[in-house]
Every structure is written in structure tokens, then in C-alpha cells.
KOLLUMLUM-289588 format. One line per field, with one value per residue (C-alpha): residue in one letter; chain; x, y, z. Coordinates in nm, 3 decimals, m for minus. Layout:
type <- A|...
mol <- A|...
east <- X|...
north <- Y|...
up <- Z|...
! end
This chain:
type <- X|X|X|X|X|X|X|X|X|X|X|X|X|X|X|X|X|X|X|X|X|X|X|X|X|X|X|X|X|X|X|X|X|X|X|X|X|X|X|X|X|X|X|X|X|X|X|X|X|X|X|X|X|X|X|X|X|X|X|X|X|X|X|X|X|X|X|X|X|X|X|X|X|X|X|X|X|X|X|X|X|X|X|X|X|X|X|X|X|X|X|X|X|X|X|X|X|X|X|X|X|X|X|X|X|X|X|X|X|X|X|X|X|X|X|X|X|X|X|X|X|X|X|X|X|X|X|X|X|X|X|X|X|X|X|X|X|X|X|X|X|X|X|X|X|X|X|X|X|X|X|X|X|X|X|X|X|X|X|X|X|X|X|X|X|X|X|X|X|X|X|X|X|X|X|X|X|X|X|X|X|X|X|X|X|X|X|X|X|X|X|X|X|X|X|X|X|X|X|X|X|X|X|X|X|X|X|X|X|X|X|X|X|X|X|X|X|X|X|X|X|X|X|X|X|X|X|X|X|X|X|X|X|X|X|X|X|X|X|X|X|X|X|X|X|X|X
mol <- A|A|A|A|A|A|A|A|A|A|A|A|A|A|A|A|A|A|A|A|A|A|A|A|A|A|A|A|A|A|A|A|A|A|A|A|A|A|A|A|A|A|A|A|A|A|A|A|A|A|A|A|A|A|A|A|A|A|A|A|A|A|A|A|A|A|A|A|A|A|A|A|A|A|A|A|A|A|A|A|A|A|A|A|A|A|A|A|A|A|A|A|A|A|A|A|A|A|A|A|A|A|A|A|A|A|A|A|A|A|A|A|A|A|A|A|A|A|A|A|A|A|A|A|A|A|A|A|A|A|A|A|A|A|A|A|A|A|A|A|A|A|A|A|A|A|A|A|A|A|A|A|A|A|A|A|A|A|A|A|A|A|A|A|A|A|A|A|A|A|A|A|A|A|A|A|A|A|A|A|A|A|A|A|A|A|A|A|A|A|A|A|A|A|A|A|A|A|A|A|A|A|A|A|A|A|A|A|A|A|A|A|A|A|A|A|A|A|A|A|A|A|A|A|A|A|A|A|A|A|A|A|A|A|A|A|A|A|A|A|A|A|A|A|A|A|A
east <- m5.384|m5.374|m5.105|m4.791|m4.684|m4.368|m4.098|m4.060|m3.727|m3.894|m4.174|m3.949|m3.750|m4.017|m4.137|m3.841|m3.774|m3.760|m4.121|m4.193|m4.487|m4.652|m4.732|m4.719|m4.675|m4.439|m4.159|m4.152|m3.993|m3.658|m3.493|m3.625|m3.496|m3.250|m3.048|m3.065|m3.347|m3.247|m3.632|m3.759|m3.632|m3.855|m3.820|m3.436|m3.472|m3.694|m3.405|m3.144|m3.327|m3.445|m3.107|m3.024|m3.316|m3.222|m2.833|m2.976|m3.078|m2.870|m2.564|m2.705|m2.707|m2.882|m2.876|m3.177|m3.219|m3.245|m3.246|m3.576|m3.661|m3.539|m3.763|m4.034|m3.835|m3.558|m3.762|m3.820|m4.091|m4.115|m4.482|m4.382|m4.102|m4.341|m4.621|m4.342|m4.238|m4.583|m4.618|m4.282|m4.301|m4.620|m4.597|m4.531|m4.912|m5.058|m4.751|m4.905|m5.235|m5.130|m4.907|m5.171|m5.435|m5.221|m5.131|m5.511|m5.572|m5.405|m5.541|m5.537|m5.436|m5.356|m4.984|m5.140|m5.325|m4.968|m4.706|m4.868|m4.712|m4.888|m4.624|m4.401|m4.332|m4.321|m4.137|m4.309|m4.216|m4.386|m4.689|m4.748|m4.690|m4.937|m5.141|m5.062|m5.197|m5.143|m4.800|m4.737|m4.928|m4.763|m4.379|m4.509|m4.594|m4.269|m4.078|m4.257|m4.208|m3.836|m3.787|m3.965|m3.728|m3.890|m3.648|m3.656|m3.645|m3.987|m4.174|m4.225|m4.411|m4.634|m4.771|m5.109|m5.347|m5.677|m5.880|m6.212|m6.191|m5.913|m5.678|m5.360|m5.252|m5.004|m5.020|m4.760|m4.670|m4.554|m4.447|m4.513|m4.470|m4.476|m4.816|m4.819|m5.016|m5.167|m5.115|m5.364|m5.548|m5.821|m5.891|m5.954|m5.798|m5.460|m5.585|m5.395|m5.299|m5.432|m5.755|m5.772|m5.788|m5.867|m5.506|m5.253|m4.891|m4.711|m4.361|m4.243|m4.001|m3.815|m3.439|m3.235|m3.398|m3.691|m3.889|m4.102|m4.476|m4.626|m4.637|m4.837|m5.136|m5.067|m5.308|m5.099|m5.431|m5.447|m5.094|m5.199|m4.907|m4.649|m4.281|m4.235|m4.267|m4.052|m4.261|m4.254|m4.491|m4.476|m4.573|m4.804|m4.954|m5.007|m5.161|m5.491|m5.518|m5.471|m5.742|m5.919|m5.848|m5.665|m5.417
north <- 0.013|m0.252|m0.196|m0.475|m0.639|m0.562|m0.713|m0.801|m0.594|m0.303|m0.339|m0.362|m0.084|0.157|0.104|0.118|0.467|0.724|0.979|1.288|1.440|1.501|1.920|2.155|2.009|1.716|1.969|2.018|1.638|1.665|1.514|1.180|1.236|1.009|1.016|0.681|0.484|0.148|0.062|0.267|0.098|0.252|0.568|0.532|0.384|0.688|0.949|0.725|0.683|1.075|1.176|1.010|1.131|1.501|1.414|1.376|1.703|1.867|1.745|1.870|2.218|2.499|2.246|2.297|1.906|1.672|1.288|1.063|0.928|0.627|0.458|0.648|0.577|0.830|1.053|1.399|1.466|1.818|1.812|1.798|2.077|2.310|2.275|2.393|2.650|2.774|2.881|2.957|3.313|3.265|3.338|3.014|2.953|2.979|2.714|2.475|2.568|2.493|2.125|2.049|2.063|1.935|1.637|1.531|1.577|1.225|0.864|0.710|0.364|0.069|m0.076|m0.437|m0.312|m0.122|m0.327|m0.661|m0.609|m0.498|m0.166|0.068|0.373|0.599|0.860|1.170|1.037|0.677|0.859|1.072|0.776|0.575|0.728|0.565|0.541|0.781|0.804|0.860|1.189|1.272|1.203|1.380|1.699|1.655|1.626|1.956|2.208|2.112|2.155|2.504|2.599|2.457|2.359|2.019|2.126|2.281|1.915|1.612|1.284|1.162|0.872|0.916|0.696|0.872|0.796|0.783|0.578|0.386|0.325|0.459|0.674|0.954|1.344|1.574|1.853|2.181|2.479|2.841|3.132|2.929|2.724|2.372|2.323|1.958|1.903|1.581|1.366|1.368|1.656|1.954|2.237|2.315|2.325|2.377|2.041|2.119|2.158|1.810|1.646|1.277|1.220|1.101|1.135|0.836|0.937|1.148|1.174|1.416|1.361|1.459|1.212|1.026|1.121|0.967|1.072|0.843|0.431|0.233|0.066|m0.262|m0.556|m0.890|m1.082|m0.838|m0.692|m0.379|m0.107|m0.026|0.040|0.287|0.001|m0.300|m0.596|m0.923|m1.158|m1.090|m1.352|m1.560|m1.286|m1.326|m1.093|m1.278|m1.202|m0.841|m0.616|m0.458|m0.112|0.093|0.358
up <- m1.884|m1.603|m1.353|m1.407|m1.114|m0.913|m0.865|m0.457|m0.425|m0.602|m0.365|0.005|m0.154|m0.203|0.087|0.264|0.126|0.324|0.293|0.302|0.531|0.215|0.282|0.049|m0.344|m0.558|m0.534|m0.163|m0.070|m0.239|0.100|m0.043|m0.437|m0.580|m0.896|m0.950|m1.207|m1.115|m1.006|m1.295|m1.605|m1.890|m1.762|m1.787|m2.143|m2.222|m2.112|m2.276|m2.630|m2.606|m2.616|m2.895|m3.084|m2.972|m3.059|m3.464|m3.565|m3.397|m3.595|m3.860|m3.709|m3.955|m4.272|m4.423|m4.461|m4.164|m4.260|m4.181|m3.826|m3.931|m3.617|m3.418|m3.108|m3.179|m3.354|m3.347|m3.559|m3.737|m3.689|m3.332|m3.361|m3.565|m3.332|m3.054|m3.291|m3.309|m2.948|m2.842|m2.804|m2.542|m2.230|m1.954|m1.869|m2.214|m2.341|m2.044|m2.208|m2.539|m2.467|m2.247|m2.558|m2.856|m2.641|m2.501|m2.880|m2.988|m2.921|m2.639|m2.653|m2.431|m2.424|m2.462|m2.795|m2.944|m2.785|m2.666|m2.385|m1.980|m1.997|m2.203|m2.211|m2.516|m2.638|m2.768|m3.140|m3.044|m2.904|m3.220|m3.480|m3.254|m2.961|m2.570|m2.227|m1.967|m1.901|m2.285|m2.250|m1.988|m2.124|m2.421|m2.203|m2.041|m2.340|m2.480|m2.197|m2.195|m2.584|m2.472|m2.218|m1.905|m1.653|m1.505|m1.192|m1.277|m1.389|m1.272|m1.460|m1.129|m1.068|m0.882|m0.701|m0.750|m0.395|m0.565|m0.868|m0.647|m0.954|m1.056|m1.320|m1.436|m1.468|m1.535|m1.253|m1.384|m1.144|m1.295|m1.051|m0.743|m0.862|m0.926|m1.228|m1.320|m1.745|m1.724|m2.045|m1.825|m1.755|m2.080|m1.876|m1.691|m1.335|m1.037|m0.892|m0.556|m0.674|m0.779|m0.412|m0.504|m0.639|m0.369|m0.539|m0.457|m0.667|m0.921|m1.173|m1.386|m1.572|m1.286|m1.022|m0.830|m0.512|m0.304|m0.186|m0.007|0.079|m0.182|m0.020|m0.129|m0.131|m0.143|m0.278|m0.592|m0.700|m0.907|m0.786|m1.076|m1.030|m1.295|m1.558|m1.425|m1.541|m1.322|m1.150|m0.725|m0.485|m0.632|m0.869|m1.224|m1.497|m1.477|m1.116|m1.149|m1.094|m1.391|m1.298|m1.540|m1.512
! end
């Protein structure tokens, strides 16, 4: 998808934030975490409308029947739940395997073309009713590992730039047995993220907070740096003048 615009206080603030010397992986800045979402609206809307899709079937407990989704936004679909089922008793690495595949397996498709809108992010129940861009795969993947017993601790949603292609996009960073290991829809296989040396994290995400990577290189003439979904015009930007580049 094309990168929306920021918002100028989303833009002075990450900037302003403090940054790690980016050594070692995602998880090794967590001076520069924050529990806040303020700057990362869908992502908080993602949390908020995940928990009440978790909050359905489990009222329901053991009862063999478990109303509808009534909307693919708070849904948890059974095909989704089976397919965890189905590889729950593998070990950590073959799970990644496994998410990693059945997710790259579904549609991608731009927000403009399922939401005629430049962003949103989707829940996992969104995603499978209708395919999405890359941070879709990646929430999915998120979404997954936790619903397998993941810690979030252990994942983070990241948003890239990748140096070569000089665009942005988003992975998901999983840590198994002290290896950071990139789930991407990209790439076929789980690789280890540090293996994949034209991506430059630039912040990451899980439920419990927000860090920090690096400074956005920003070009003033072409907005094209997202802020985690917040939609406005900066400057004198507008849609038209973004850059083609997709996520």
C-alpha cells in the first residue's frame, strides 16, 4: 500500500524519541518502550476490538455451540481456531513454520481496494474474510502465536524500511531460544531476521508497548513515512504527491 502521511506532531514526536544504538535485535531497546498508543491509533483499535472478539467465545466456555461472528471485526473464526488446533502440540519453531505458511497463503490486498481508504489495519478475522497488505499478515501472525501460547514479550509487529527497494513495510519478529526469527509475506521461509540485512527497523510493537529503532529519513518534498496508521495530510503533502512505493 502507499504510505499515509503523518500528522506533524506524530512526526516531531518520533523523532524526538529517545533511540536506541540499534545493536543486537528489536528486543534489545526496551529503554525506549512506551505503554502508550496515542501515535498508533489502529494498532490500539486492533488490541481494543481483539479483545472483544476473544471476550465472545469464551463466555460460552465448553458449550458446544458458539453464536456467529456477527462482523468479521470481532471475529474469531473456527477455521482460524482449528487451524491453531492443528499444530498446537508442535514444537515453537515448527508453529513459526506453520503461521508463517497458512498466513502467506491468503490474498494480498491493498487497503484502498478493501477499505477505500490509504490505511487500516485488520484483525486476523478481517484478513481471513478478505485478504490485506502487509501489516494484516503480520497482525495475523501476531494474533496466532499468542492464541498458541507465545508470550508478548517474545513478538513484535515491525515496521521496516527495506534499504534496497527503499520502501517501507511490516514483518513480524518472533524470539525462540534466544533467535530472532523474521515471519514475513515476502519471504516463503522463517529466516532469522539478521540474515535479512536490507531491513532497517524503525519501531515495533506488541500489546504491552512501543519502541523505537531508528529516525525515519524523512523527505519533506515526498511525505511517505507512516505513523502506525494515523491518517492526515503534513505540510503541504497530499495523497497525490506521495510516492508510489508500497509497503
Amino acid at each position: 500500500m502507499r504510505p499515509p502521511f503523518l500528522l506533524k506532531a506524530v512526526l516531531v514526536a518520533l523523532l524526538l524519541a529517545p533511540v536506541s544504538a540499534h545493536a543486537g535485535t528489536v528486543f534489545d531497546s526496551g529503554v525506549t518502550g512506551s505503554r502508550g498508543f496515542a501515535l498508533f491509533p489502529f494498532w490500539q483499535q486492533v488490541l481494543t476490538d481483539m479483545a472483544a472478539a476473544q471476550a465472545i467465545p469464551a463466555a460460552y466456555g465448553e458449550a458446544a455451540y458458539v453464536p456467529p461472528c456477527a462482523n468479521a471485526r470481532s471475529c474469531v473464526p473456527v477455521r482460524w481456531t482449528s487451524f491453531l488446533d492443528s499444530v498446537r502440540n508442535q514444537s515453537r519453531r515448527a508453529q513459526l513454520n506453520a503461521v508463517n505458511q497458512w498466513a502467506n497463503a491468503k490474498p494480498y490486498v491493498e487497503d484502498w481496494t478493501n477499505w477505500h481508504v490509504a490505511d487500516y489495519w485488520e484483525t486476523p478475522g478481517e484478513f481471513l474474510a478478505r485478504g490485506g497488505d502487509c501489516e494484516d499478515y503480520a497482525i495475523a501472525k501476531y494474533f496466532s502465536l499468542v492464541r498458541l501460547g507465545f508470550s508478548p514479550d517474545d513478538l513484535r509487529l515491525v515496521v521496516v524500511q527495506d534499504t534496497k527497494l527503499n520502501v517501507f513495510h511490516a514483518v513480524l519478529a518472533a524470539r525462540v531460544d534466544g533467535t530472532v526469527w523474521l515471519l514475513d509475506n515476502q519471504i516463503s521461509r522463517v529466516v532469522p531476521m539478521e540474515v535479512v540485512i536490507q531491513y532497517a527497523p524503525i519501531y515495533s510493537l506488541n500489546e504491552r508497548g512501543w519502541w523505537m529503532h531508528s529516525i525515519p529519513r524523512i523527505n519533506l518534498g515526498n511525505v511517505t513515512i507512516s505513523a502506525g496508521g494515523t491518517l492526515a495530510e503534513f505540510a503541504q503533502g497530499s495523497e497525490d504527491k506521495s510516492s508510489k512505493a508500497g509497503w
